[in-house]
C-alpha positions in Angstrom: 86.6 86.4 97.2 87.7 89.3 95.4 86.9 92.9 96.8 87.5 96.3 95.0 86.6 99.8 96.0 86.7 103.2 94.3 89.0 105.7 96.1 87.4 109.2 95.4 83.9 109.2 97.2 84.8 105.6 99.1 87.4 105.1 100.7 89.5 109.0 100.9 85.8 109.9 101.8 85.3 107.6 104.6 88.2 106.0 106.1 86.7 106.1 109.5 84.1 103.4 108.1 86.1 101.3 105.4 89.1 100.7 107.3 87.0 98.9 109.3 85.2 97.3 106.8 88.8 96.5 104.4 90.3 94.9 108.0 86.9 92.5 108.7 87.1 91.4 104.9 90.4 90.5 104.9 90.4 88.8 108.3 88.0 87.2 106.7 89.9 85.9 103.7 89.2 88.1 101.1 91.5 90.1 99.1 90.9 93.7 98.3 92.1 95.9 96.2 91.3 99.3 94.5 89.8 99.9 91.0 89.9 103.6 90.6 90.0 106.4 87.7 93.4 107.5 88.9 96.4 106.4 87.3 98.0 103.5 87.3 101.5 104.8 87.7 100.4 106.1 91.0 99.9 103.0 92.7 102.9 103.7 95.2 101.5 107.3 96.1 98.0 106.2 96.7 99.0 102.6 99.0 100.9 105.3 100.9 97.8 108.0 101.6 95.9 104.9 102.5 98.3 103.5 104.6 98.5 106.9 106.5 94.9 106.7 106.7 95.4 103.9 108.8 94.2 101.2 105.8 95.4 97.4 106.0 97.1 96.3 103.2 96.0 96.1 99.4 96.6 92.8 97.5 95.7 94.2 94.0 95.5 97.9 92.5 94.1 98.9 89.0 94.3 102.2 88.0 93.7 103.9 84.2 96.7 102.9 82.0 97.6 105.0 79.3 95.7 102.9 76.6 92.3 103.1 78.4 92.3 106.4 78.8 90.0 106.5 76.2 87.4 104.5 77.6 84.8 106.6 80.2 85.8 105.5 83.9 82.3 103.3 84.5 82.8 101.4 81.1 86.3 100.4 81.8 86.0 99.6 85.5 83.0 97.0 84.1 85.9 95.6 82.0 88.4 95.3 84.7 85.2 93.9 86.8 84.9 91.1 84.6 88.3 90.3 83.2 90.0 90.6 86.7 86.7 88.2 88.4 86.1 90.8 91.0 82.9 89.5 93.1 82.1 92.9 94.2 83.0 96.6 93.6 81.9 99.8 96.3 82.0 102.6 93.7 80.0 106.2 94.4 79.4 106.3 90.2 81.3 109.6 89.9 79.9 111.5 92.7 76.1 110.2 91.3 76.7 111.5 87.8 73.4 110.4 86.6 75.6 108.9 83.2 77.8 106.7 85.0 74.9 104.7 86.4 73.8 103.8 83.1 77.3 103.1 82.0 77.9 100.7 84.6 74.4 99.1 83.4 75.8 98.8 80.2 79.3 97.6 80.9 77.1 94.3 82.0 79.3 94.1 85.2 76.0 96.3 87.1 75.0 93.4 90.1 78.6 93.2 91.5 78.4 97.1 92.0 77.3 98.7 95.1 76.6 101.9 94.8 77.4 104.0 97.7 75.8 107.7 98.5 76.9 109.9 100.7 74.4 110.7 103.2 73.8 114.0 102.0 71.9 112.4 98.7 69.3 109.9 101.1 67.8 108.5 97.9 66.2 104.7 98.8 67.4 101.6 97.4 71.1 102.9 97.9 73.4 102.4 100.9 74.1 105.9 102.1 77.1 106.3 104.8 
């Protein structure tokens, strides 16, 4: 199984909770990875904050290359989703921009997201932390 989270609003928001959760997965067998709107090129920085953060290791990392920079963050993570077989994403959709939800509906890649809310939001239906 492959497992990807978001950095901004996941895991840099959390670490208490999804090291946790990153250790039991891969214990597990899975690999995780990150699939984030931050650079690609700063792979090495960001495996280093986690890893400071007390993180296990990553096996994958996909940032924003130069070429999709383009491409809105939701529409090209639904690409990566796909083309990269990730079985499931944790992603906070941009802080809950009300867009990105619809972007990730249309990027097709929607049912292997779960959309995580800080607990400040409370909406049902959502997991808040």
């Amino acid at each position: 199984m492959r497992i990807s989270f978001d950095l901004d609003g996941v895991l840099y928001e959390k670490p208490e909770i999804y090291k946790v959760l990153c250790r039991a997965l891969k214990n597990g067998g899975a690999m995780i990875g990150i699939l984030s709107g931050h650079k690609h090129s700063s792979k090495d920085k960001v495996f280093k904050r986690l890893d400071d953060l007390g993180y296990p290791n990553f096996d994958f990392y996909f940032g924003r290359r130069p070429e999709d920079m383009h491409l809105n963050g939701a529409v090209r993570k639904s690409q990566v989703i796909r083309d990269e077989k990730i079985d499931i994403h944790f992603d906070d959709y941009d802080f809950d921009y009300p867009a990105t939800v619809d972007l990730f509906a249309l990027g097709g890649e929607e049912s292997k997201v779960l959309r995580l809310r800080s607990a400040e939001s409370g909406k049902l239906g959502e997991v808040s932390i």
